[in-house]
Backbone as CSV, one residue per row, in Angstrom:
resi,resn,N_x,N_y,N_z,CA_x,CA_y,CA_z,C_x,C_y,C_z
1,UNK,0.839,-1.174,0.000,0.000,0.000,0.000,0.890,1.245,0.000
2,UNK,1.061,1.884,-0.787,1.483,3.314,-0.927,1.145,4.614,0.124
3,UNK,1.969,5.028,0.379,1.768,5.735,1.534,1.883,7.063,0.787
4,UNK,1.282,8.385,1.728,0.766,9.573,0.905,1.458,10.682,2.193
5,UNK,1.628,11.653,1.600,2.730,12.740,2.439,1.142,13.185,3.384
6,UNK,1.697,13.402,4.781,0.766,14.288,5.400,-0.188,16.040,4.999
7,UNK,-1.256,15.988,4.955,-1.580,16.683,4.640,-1.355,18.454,6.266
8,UNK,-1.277,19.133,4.910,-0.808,19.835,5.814,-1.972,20.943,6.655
9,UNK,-1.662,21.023,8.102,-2.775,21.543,8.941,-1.876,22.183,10.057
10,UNK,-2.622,22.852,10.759,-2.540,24.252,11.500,-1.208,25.153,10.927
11,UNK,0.136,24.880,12.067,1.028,26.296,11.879,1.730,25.764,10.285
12,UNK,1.844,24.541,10.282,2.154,24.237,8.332,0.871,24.730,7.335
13,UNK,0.167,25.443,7.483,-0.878,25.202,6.479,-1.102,26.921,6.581
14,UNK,-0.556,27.595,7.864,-0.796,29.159,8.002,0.514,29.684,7.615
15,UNK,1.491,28.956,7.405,2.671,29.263,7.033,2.590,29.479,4.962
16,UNK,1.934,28.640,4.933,2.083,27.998,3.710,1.581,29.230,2.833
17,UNK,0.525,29.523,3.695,-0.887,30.553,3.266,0.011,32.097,2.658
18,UNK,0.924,31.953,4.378,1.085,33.637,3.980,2.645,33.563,2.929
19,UNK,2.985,32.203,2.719,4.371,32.389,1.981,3.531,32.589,0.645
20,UNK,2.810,32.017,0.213,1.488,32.016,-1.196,1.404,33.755,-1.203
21,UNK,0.886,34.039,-0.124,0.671,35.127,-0.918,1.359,36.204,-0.860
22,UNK,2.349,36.050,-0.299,3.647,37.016,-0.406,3.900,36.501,-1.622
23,UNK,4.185,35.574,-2.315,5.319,34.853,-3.638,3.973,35.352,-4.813
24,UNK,2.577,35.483,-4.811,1.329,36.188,-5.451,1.861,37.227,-5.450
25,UNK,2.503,38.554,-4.506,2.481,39.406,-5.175,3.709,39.965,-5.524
26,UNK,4.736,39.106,-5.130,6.076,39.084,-5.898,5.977,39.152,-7.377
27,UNK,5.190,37.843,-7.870,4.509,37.337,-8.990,4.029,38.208,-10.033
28,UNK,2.955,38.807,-9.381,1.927,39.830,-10.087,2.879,41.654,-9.904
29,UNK,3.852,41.650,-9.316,5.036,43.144,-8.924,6.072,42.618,-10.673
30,UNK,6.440,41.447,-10.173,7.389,40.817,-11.327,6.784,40.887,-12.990
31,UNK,5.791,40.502,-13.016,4.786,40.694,-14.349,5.050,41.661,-14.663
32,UNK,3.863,42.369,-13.703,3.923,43.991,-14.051,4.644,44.710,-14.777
33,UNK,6.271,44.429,-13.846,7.251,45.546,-14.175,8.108,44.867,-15.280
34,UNK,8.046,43.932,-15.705,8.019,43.049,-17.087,7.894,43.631,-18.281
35,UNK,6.255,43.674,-18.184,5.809,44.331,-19.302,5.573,45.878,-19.610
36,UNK,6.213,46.419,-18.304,6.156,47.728,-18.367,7.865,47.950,-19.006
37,UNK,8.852,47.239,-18.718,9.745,47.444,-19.378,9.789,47.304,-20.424
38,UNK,9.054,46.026,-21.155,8.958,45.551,-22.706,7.405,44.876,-22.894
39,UNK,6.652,45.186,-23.533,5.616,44.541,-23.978,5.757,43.744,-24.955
40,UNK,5.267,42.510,-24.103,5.567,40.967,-24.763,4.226,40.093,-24.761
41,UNK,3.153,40.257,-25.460,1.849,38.991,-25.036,2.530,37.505,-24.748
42,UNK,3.167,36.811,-25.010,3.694,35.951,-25.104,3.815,35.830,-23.484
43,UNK,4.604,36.534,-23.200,5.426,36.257,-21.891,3.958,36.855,-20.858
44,UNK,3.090,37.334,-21.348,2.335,38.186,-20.273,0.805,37.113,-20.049
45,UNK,0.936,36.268,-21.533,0.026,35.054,-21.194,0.510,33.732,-20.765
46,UNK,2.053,33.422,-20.791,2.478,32.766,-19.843,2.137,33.027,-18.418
47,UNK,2.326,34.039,-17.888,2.466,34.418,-16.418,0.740,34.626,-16.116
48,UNK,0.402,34.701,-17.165,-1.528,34.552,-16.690,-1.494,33.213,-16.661
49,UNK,-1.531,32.343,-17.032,-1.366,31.219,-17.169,-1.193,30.467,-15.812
50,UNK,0.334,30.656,-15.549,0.682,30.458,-14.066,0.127,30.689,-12.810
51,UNK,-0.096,32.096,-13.403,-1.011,32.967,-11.864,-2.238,31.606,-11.985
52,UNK,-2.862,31.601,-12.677,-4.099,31.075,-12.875,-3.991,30.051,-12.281
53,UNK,-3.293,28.728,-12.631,-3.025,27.567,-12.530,-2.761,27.643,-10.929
54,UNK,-1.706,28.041,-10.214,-1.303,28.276,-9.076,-2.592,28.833,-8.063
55,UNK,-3.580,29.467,-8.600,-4.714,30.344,-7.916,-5.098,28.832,-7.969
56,UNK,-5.684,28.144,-8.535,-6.519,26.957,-8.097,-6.082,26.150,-7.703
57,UNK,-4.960,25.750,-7.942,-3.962,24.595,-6.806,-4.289,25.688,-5.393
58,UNK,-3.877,26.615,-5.701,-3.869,27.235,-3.757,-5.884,26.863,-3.146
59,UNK,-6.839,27.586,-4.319,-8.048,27.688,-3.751,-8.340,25.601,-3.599
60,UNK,-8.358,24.865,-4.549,-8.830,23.817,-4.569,-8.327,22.830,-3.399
61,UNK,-6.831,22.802,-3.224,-6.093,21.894,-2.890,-5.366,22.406,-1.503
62,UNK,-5.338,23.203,-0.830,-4.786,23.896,0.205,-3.906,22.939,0.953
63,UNK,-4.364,21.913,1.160,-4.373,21.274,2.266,-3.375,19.895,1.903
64,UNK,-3.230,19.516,0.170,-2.311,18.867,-0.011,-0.714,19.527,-0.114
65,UNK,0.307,18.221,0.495,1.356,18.815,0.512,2.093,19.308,-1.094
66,UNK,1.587,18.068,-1.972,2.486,18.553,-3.466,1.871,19.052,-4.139
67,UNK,0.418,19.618,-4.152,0.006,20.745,-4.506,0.645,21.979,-4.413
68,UNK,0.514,21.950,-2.657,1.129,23.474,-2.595,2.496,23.914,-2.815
69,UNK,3.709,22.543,-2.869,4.767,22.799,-3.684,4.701,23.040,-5.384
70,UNK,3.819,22.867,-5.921,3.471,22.904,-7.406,2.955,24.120,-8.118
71,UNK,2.447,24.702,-6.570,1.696,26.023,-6.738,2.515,27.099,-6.386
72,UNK,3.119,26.746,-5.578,4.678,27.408,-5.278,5.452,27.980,-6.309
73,UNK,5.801,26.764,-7.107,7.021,26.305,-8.100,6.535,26.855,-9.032
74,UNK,4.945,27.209,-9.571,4.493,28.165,-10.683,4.745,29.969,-10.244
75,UNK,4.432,30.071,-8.834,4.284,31.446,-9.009,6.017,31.601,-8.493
76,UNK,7.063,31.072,-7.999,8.613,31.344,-8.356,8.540,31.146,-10.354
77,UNK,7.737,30.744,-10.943,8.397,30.487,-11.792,7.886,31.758,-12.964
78,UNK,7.058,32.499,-12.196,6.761,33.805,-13.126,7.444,34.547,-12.362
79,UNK,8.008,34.979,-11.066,8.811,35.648,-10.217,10.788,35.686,-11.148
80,UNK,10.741,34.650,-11.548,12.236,34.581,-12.268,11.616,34.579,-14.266
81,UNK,10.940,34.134,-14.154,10.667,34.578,-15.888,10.568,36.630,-16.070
């Protein structure tokens, strides 16, 4: 039987919350000043994309652990794009 990572609850799950949405508006600061330097659709519907994807891993899934590394790993990954 396969065993499954603990789901995460109380000070792991309030931690998790406010690192999300600090790295959200890293995310959405990083975009921004992106396309304010160069306007690119390309790169500006990637990072919608991400935001997006990452918004519903955070709203749907909160509570799994490799979700919220996945949801993580999208919004670092418009933070360095």
């Amino acid at each position: 039987m396969p065993q499954s990572l603990p789901r995460l609850t109380g000070s792991g799950l309030t931690a998790y919350r406010a690192l999300w949405t600090s790295a959200l508006l890293a995310a959405v600061g990083a975009a921004v000043a992106g396309q304010l330097h160069a306007f690119s659709p390309t790169k500006l519907l990637e990072a919608a994309t991400l935001l997006v994807a990452a918004a519903i891993l955070f709203r749907r899934r909160s509570g799994d652990a490799i979700a919220a590394m996945l949801s993580l790993a999208f919004l670092l990954w418009v933070i360095t794009a």
